[in-house]
C-alpha positions in Angstrom: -2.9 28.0 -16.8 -5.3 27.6 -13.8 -4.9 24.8 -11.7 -7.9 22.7 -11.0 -6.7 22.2 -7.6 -4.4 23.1 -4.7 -2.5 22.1 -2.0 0.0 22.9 1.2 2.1 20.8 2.6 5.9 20.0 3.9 7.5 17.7 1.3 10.2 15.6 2.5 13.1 13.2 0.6 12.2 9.5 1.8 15.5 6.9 2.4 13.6 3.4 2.0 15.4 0.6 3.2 15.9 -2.2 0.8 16.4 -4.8 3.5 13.9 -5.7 6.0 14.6 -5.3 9.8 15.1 -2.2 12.0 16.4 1.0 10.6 19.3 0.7 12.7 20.7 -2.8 11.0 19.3 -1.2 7.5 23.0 -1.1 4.8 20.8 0.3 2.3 18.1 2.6 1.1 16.2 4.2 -1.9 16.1 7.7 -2.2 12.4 9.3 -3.0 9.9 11.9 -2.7 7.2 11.8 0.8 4.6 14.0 1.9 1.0 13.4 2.0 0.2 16.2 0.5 3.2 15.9 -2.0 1.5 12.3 -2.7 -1.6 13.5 -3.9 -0.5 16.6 -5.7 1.4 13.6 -8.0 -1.2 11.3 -8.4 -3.7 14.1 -8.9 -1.3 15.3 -12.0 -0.8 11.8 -13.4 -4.6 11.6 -13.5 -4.4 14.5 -16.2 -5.5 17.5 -13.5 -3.4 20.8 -13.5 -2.0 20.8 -9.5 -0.8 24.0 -7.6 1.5 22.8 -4.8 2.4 25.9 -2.1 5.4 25.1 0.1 9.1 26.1 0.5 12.1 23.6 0.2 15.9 24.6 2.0 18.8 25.5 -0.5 20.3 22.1 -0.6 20.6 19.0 -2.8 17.3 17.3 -0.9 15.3 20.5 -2.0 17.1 20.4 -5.8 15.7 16.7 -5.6 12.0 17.6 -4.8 11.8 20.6 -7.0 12.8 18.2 -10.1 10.5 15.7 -8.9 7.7 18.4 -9.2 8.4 19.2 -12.6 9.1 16.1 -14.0 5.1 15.2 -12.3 3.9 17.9 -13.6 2.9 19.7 -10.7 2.8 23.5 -10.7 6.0 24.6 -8.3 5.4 28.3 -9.1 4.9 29.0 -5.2 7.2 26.5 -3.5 9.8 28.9 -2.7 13.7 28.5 -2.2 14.5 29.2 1.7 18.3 29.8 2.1 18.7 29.8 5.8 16.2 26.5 6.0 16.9 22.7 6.2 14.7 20.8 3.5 13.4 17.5 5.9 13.8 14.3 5.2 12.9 10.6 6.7 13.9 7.3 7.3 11.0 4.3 6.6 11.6 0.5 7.2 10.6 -1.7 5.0 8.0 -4.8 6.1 8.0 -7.9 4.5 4.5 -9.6 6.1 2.4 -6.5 5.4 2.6 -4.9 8.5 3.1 -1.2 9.0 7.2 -0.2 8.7 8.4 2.3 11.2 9.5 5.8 10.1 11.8 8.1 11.5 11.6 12.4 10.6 13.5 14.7 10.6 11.5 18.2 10.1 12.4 19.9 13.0 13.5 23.3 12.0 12.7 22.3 8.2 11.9 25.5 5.6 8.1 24.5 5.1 7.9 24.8 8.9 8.6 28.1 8.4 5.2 29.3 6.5 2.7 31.2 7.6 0.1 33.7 6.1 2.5 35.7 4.4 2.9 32.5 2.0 -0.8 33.0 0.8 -1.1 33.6 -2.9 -4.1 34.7 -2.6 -4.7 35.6 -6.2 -3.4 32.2 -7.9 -5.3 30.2 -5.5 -8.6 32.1 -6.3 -7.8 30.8 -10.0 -8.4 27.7 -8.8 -11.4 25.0 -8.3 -10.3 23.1 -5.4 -8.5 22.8 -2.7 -6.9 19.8 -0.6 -5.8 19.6 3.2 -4.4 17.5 5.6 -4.2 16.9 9.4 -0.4 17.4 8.8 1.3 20.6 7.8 -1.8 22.0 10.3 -0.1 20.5 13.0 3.6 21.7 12.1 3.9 24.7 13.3 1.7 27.8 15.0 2.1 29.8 11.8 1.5 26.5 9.1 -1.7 26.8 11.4 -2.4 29.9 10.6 -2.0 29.1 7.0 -3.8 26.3 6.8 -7.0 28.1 8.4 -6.6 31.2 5.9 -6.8 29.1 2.8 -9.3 27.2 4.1 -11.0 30.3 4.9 -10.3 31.4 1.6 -11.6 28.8 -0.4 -15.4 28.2 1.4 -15.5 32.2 1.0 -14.6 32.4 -2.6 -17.1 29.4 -3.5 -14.2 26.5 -4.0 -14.7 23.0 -2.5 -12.3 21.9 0.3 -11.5 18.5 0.7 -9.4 17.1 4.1 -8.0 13.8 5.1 -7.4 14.2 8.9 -4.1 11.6 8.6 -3.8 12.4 12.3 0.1 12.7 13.8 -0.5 12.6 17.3 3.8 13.3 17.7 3.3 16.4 16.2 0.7 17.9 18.5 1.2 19.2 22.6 -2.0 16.9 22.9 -4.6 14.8 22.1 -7.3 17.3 23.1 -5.9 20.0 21.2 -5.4 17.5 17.7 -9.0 16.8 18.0 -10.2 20.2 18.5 -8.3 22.0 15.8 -8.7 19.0 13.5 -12.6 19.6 13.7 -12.6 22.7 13.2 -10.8 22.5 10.0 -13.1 20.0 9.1 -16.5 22.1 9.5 -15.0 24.6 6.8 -14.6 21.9 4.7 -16.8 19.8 1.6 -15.4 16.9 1.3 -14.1 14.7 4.6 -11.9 11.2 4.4 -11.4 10.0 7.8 -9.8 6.4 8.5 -12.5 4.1 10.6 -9.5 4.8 13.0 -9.3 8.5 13.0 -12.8 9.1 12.7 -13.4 7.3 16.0 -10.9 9.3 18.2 -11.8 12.2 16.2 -15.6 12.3 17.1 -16.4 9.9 19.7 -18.1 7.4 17.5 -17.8 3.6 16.8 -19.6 3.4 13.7 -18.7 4.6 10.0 -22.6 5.9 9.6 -22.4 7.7 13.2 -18.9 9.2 12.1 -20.0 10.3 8.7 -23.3 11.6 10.2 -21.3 13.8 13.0 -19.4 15.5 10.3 -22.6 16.1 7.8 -24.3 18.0 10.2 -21.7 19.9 11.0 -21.7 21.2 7.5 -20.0 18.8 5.1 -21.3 17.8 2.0 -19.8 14.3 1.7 -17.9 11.8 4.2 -16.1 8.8 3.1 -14.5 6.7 5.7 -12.0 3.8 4.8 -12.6 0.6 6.5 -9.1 -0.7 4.8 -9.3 -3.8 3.1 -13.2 -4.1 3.7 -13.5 -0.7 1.2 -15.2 2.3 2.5 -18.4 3.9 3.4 -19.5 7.1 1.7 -23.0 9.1 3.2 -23.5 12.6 1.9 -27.7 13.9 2.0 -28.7 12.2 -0.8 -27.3 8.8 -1.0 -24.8 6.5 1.2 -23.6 2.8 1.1 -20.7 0.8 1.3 -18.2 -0.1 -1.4 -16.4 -3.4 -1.2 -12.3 -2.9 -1.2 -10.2 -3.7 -4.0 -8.5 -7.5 -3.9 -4.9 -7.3 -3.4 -2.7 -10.6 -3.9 0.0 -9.4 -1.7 0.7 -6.0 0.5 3.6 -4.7 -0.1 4.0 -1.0 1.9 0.9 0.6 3.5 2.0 4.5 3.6 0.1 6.0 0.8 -2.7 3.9 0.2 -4.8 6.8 2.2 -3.1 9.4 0.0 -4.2 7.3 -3.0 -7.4 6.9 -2.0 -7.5 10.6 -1.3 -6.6 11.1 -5.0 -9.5 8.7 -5.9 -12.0 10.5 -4.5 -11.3 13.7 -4.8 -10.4 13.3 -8.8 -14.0 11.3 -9.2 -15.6 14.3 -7.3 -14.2 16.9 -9.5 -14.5 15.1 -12.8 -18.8 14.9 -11.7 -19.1 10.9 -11.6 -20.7 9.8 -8.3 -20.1 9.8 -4.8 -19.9 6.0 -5.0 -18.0 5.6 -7.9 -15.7 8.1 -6.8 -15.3 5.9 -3.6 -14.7 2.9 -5.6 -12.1 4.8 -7.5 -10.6 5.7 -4.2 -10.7 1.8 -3.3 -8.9 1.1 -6.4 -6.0 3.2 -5.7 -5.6 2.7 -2.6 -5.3 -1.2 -3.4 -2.8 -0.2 -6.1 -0.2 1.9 -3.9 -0.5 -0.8 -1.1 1.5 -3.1 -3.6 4.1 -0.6 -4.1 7.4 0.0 -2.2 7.4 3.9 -2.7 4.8 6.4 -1.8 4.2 7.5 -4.7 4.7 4.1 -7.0 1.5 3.2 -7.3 0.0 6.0 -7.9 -1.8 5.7 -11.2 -1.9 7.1 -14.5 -4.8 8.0 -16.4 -4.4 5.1 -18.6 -3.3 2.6 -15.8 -6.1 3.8 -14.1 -8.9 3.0 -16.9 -6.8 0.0 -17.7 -7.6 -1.4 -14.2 
């Protein structure tokens, strides 16, 4: 079976507190999967869409956990490999009662995924594919994830497959802001499909505006740009057509981390199911608004009949 799309990434298990307050005072948690690119892999395969995910998990019961998880999703773990002498990583997130973001602890350092490079390239079952998803994360983990990241990327624009990549900018993880913003652009001119935060696309360019941002990375040789504006929706330009699309309502916020990775799974399903740009960013709006009201990363995350229901 050939996956309509893949992606690379460092998976971690995720303790959620169940109490609000600082991690320190926290006396319980809920064990689950995290990752942004583990996020979308799921709620791309709960939208009916067959998902490659390439990383490596240690030899222990956190990488047991994750490697379930994948095939009780459905995603294709044929190339997440099984590293003996590496750590699978893991974090700590606090949980927010009033909406606000919750604070999150890692530890990666060390961690198996950290560990890939070029050598990890299956060069053959990726070129089975249609699609392919990156982040600004697993780019910034290590030199040789680096190297990885720019080879597939490489990869894909040369083989004629569509690239999508949400900078979700970790400034702890680079040496500096200079060099995040450099290597971050330069992944994004090899790619189609771009899905800055208002945020991010302002430290990432130098503009203020959603049109100036989207505009920067068009001429630079993307196809579409969709920038979330949060609760106001988004605004999507691509050569042909742009506009803005009003957010989804949401009666009450429950945990932020994901909604970015849901919308990412909006668009990028819309995209390569043909419907618009626009209605692909109103999709992304929609899930996005849905994960925000869910205490897991991955909760929300729709399926293909939640998603029509809605």
């Amino acid at each position: 079976m050939n996956p309509d799309v893949i992606t690379v990434g460092e998976p971690m298990v995720l303790f959620a507190a169940q109490q609000p307050g600082p991690l320190e005072q926290v006396e319980s948690f809920v064990r689950t999967t995290a990752g942004a690119e583990l996020n979308v892999a799921i709620g791309l395969a709960r939208l009916g869409l067959r998902v490659g995910y390439l990383s490596r998990l240690g030899a222990d019961s956190f990488g047991r956990y994750i490697g379930t998880s994948l095939e009780r999703e459905g995603v294709d773990r044929k190339h997440v490999v099984v590293d003996g002498e590496h750590p699978t990583g893991f974090m700590l997130k606090s949980r927010s009662d009033d909406g606000s973001d919750p604070s999150i602890e890692y530890f990666r350092r060390g961690s198996a995924a950290s560990r890939m490079g070029p050598a990890d390239n299956p060069r053959g079952y990726c070129a089975t594919s249609r699609h392919l998803h990156l982040t600004g994360i697993f780019v910034a983990v290590s030199p040789t994830t680096r190297e990885l990241v720019f080879e597939l990327a490489g990869d894909a624009r040369a083989g004629g497959r569509t690239v999508s990549f949400d900078p979700n900018l970790r400034p702890g993880l680079w040496s500096s802001q200079a060099d995040m913003v450099d290597c971050l652009n330069r992944l994004a001119a090899t790619s189609d499909w771009i899905l800055p935060g208002l945020a991010e696309g302002r430290l990432l360019t130098g503009k203020d505006r959603p049109e100036d941002i989207a505009e920067f990375y068009l001429q630079r040789g993307a196809r579409c740009v969709v920038v979330k504006l949060g609760p106001s929706g988004a605004y999507y330009a691509s050569a042909a057509e742009s506009g803005t699309v009003r957010g989804a309502p949401v009666a009450r916020v429950v945990d932020t981390v994901g909604a970015g990775d849901g919308f990412a799974v909006g668009v990028v399903s819309g995209l390569l199911e043909g419907i618009s740009l626009e209605k692909a960013t109103a999709r992304g709006n929609a899930i996005g608004a849905r994960v925000v009201q869910f205490p897991g990363d991955c909760d929300g995350l729709p399926t293909r009949a939640q998603l029509e229901d809605r």
